[in-house]
Phi, psi and omega in degrees: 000309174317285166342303211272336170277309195309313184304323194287329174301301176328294171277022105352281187307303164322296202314316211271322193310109157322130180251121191317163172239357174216126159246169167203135202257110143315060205275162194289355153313314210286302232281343143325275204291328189248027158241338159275357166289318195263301180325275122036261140332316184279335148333293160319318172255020180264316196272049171240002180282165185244119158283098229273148167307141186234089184240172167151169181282119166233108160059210183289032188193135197224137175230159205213096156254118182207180202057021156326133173212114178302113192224000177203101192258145200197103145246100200309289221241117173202131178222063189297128189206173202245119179224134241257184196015354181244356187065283187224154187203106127335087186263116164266082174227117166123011181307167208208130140229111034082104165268144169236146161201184186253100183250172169208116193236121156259115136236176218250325215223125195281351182320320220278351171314311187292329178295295184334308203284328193273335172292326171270354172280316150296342192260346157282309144012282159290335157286287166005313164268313169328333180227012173269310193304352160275338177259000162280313182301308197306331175316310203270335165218031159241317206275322190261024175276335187288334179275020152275315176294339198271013192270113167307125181257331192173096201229166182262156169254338184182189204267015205245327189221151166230206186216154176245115162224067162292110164333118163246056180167159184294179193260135123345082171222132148236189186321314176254337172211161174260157177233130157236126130288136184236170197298281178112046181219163197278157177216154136305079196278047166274326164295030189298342156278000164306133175211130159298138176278153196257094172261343210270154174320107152317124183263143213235143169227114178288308219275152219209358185276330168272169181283343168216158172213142179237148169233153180263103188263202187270344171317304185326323202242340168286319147027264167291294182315326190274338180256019146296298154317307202320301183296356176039062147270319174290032197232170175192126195236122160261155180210106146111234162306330195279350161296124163343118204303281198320302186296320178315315202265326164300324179302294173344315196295291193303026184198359190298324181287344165254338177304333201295331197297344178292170174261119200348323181284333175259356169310295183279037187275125177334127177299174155205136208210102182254156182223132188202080186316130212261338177203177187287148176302153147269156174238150158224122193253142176204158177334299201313329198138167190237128187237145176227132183247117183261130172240137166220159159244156176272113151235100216288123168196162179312168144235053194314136179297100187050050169220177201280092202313157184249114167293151134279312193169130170250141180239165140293132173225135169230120178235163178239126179253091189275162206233102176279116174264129176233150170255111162257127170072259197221001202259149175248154186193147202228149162219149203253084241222120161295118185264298188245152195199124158214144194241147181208148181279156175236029178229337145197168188283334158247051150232337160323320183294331169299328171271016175292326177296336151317319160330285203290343179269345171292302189316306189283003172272312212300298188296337144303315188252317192266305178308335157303334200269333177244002118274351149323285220266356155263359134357293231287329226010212211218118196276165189235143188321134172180168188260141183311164187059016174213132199241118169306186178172135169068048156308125187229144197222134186212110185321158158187170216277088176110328162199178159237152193257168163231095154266156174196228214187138161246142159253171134307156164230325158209169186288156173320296189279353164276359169234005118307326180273355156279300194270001163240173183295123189299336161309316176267005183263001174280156183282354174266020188284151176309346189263030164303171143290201244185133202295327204290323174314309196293313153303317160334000000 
């Protein structure tokens, strides 16, 4: 029986796990680069420690050692590496520092110089450790935890939708790389708790040759699209002028048996011509390429000026869209290019035949008129979790059955301590800040 509850939780427990819709891989490539980056910084925050002066009385002899100054970091031996139950680990061994101060020594016996010099020698030692060891911690784990916080966790994307990439589970490390899953999914915000369910392929990550990989699954980008519909973003209305000349004077033409029967005011009444998408658009990602299938409906009509609009005819539109994804900087961007386009009646089968002249000029407003309107806004794209002051470079994005992946290489854009001293409290960035150890602790 025990046996037999443990199994039913487990698989409880399955039921309920979220499946990411973004994952990201770390690889020990990265950790070079962001171990002469931290290395670097901690440099930095060794010549801001104050050492206290050190004086006082032995026997017959009094020393002033004082105006200490860190003026040289010697890291012989230094190794950032991925280590399973411990995550990420940070290795020192064989440091050096080059110091300058001001002493001043009285004794009575020149015998008694070398016992001095090991005395003061030791008692710098100890201050010293007394104070890199609080600045070594606070570096590693307060000042570079505050640069985790600059990672958008749950950001607006525009003014219509934002994104969630809430962890949903501890990070994945072994010996060459750490894995995080993130939720990846898009919201409206008039809705912020609205979340779409992740029916879609887990996206897998293999490959260890670049320093970073993000895969995508197709939730990731349905999402987006369903919270866009949400959001009655997915629609388009011309009236008038904003109809094309040349397509204004073809409808006219394709619809002249019924406009003549109207009355003079509504002949000549402004067109009007909606586009109105009928469900969230879908992705289907394949080896092949990534596609998104759209259904709307059309409908063509008068606008008479303070009357009642005259319909000509409504229609069903189903187009197929591919969608090329590239990585800039930190930004994911899609640009949207029409492929396939049919137009059909949902009301008989000879007035669909009627509308076939209409397909190629209908094809060519959408590519003309609408499609410029929906990469402006996906241009802009969608930033991918990451900490300020650090930028993808050389992304190569390669399909694979449900989702996709990106590798790439990281840079710096700025330093660690110019993106920390924006974004956290100048109260906390000395190395005596409260949340330190106790220097003795610290030595240990």
């Amino acid at each position: 029986m025990a046996l037999f509850g443990a199994l039913f939780l487990a698989l409880l427990a399955g039921a309920h796990a979220e499946i990411p819709g973004c994952k990201i891989r770390i690889t020990t490539k990265a950790l070079e680069l962001v171990k002469q980056e931290a290395l670097r910084f901690l440099e930095q925050e060794l010549e801001t420690i104050i050492i206290p002066d050190l004086r006082g009385g032995e026997g017959q002899f009094y020393y002033n050692i004082s105006d200490v100054k860190v003026t040289d970091l010697e890291l012989t031996t230094s190794e950032l590496h991925f280590q399973p139950e411990q995550d990420l680990v940070l290795q020192i061994s064989n440091a050096s520092l080059e110091i300058r101060f001001q002493r001043q020594l009285l004794y009575w016996f020149l015998k008694m110089y070398e016992f001095l010099s090991v005395f003061i020698t030791s008692g710098m030692r100890f201050l010293l450790n007394q104070q890199i060891c609080p600045v070594l911690y606070h570096a590693g784990m307060v000042v570079l935890n505050s640069l985790l916080d600059t990672v958008p966790v749950r950001s607006s994307v525009d003014n219509l939708i934002g994104i969630d990439y809430s962890l949903l589970k501890d990070p994945v490390v072994s010996t060459s790389s750490l894995d995080m899953d993130f939720r990846g999914a898009f919201f409206p915000l008039t809705q912020g708790n609205w979340s779409l369910l992740n029916q879609a392929v887990e996206p897998q990550l293999q490959e260890e040759e670049r320093m970073v990989y993000v895969a995508f699954s197709e939730f990731f980008f349905d999402s987006a699209m369903e919270s866009y519909f949400r959001a009655g973003a997915l629609q388009l209305l011309l009236v008038g002028d904003k109809v094309p000349h040349d397509l204004d004077m073809l409808l006219r033409a394709s619809y002249f048996g019924s406009i003549v029967l109207l009355s003079p005011a509504e002949i000549n009444s402004p067109l009007k011509l909606e586009l109105k998408v009928t469900a969230p658009p879908r992705c289907t990602i394949k080896p092949s390429g990534t596609t998104i299938s759209v259904t709307a409906s059309v409908t063509i009509a008068l606008a008479p000026h303070n009357q009642s609009e005259v319909q000509l005819s409504s229609m069903i539109m189903d187009a197929r869209l591919s969608a090329k994804v590239t990585l800039r900087g930190k930004v994911l961007r899609t640009q949207l290019d029409l492929r396939k386009f049919r137009i059909y009646s949902n009301q008989s089968a000879l007035e669909s035949l009627a509308l076939i002249p209409l397909q190629a000029p209908l094809k060519t407003m959408l590519q003309i008129g609408v499609m410029p309107l929906l990469n402006e806004r996906t241009r802009r794209g969608v930033q991918i979790p990451l900490p300020q002051g650090m930028a993808f470079v050389h992304g190569v994005v390669t399909n694979h059955a449900g989702f996709l992946t990106i590798g790439t290489d990281l840079r710096f854009v700025k330093g660690l301590r110019e993106v920390i001293e924006k974004n956290w409290p100048a109260t906390t960035m000395g190395p005596q800040a409260s949340s330190a150890p106790p220097p003795s602790t610290a030595a240990v």
